[in-house]
C-alpha positions, 0 to 999 in steps of 0.5 A, spaced: 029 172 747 037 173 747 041 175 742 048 173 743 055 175 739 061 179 739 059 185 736 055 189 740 054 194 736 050 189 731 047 186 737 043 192 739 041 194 732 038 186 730 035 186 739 031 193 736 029 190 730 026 184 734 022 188 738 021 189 746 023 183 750 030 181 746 036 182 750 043 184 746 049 180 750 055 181 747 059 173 748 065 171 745 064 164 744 073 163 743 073 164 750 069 161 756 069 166 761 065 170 756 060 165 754 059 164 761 058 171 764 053 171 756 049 165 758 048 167 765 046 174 764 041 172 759 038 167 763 037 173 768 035 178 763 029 172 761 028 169 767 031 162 765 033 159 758 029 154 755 032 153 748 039 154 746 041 154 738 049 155 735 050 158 730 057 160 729 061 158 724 067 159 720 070 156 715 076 157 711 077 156 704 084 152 702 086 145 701 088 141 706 096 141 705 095 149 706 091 149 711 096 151 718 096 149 725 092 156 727 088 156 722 085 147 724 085 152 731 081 157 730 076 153 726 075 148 731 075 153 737 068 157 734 065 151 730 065 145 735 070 148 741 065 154 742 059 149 741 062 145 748 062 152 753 056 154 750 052 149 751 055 146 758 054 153 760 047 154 759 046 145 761 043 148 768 037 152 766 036 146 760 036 141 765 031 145 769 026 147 763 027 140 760 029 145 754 032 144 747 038 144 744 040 145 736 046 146 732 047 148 725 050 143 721 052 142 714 050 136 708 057 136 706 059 133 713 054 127 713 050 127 706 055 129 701 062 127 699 067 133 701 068 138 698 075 140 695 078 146 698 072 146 704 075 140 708 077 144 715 071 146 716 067 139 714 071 136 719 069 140 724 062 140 722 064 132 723 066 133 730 059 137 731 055 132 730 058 128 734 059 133 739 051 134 739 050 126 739 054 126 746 051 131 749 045 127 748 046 121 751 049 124 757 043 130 758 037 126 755 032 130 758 034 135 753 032 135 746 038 135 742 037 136 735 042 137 729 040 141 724 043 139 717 043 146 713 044 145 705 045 151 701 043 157 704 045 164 701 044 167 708 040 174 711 041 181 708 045 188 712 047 186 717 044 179 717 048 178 712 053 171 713 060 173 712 062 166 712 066 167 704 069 173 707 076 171 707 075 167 702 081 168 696 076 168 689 081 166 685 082 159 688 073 159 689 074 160 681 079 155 681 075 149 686 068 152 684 067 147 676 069 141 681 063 142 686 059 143 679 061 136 676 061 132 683 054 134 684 056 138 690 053 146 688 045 144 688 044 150 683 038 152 689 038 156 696 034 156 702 031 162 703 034 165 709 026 166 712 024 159 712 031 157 715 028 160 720 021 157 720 024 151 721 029 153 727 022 155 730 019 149 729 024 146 732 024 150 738 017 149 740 016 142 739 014 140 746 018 136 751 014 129 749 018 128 742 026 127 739 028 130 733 035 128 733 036 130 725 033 135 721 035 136 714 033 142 710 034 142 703 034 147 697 028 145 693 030 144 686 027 149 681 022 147 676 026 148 670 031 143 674 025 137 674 024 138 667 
């Protein structure tokens, strides 16, 4: 296994934490020098790749009318742009192994009405699924899924997503009783360890099957279905 993100610091701490075999390979998914340079050394640290999953993502709280030409770049830079040079970086050693592919997606670009304030970002996720739809057509030899993610609080320390980082909490008060009434905000998370039980399940799935849509839900409290 290959841990690949920017900071190399962390990388090193969650590849020990996995255990013997897991390579730390720093990779700035922004540039491509640096996603090819990650994905070939990766591939020789394991002597081949044969699954793939894209995770990065960020997600900018504004709405639309505030959200400026930079910030539409660098969304679609990390959350669908970055996805392409990964992804046709690792395409030889996919072919070759007749791997799989997943990308983490999000309800709110296929399943829910979008959600105010979050429409950069659900625009993106829009644009990655479709991306995921063509790399499957021209690469069908290799398992393309899309992994639809609901609610999901993420991991702790340093697993711990920072997708709200930057958020201005004042507009998230202002925008949350919206969600609230839309129906948008399920009152449930996935726990981050089943997430993962699923993208595992997804990536030892045999050659002989497509899974080209995988929906993970929150499942609702007991109190909720009272």
């Amino acid at each position: 296994m290959a841990l690949l993100a920017r900071r190399k610091t962390r990388l090193d701490a969650a590849a020990e934490e996995a255990g013997p075999g897991a390579l730390a390979v720093a990779c700035d998914v922004t540039d491509e020098t640096s996603c090819r340079s990650a994905i070939d050394e990766a591939a020789r640290g394991l002597g081949g790749i044969d699954a793939l999953v894209y995770t990065p993502a960020v997600g900018p709280l504004a709405r639309l009318v505030d959200v400026d030409t930079d910030t539409w770049r660098r969304v679609f830079d990390t959350n669908v742009t970055g996805a392409a040079r990964v992804t046709a970086a690792a395409i030889p050693h996919l072919d070759e192994s007749a791997g799989t592919a997943a990308f983490l997606s999000s309800v709110s670009a296929s399943l829910t009405p979008p959600w105010p304030g979050l429409g950069a970002y659900i625009v993106s996720k829009a644009a990655l699924d479709k991306l995921v739809e063509a790399w499957r057509v021209e690469h069908p030899a290799i398992g393309f899924t899309r992994l639809v993610v609901g609610d999901c609080g993420g991991g702790e320390g340093d697993s711990r997503t920072e997708f709200i980082e930057e958020w201005d909490l004042d507009l998230a008060a202002e925008l949350a009783p919206a969600w609230l009434e839309r129906g948008l905000l399920s009152g449930s998370m996935i726990a981050v360890d089943d997430l993962v039980s699923v993208v595992d399940a997804v990536l030892r799935a045999g050659a002989s099957l497509s899974m080209p849509s995988v929906t993970v839900a929150p499942r609702p409290k007991p109190e909720e279905q009272a």
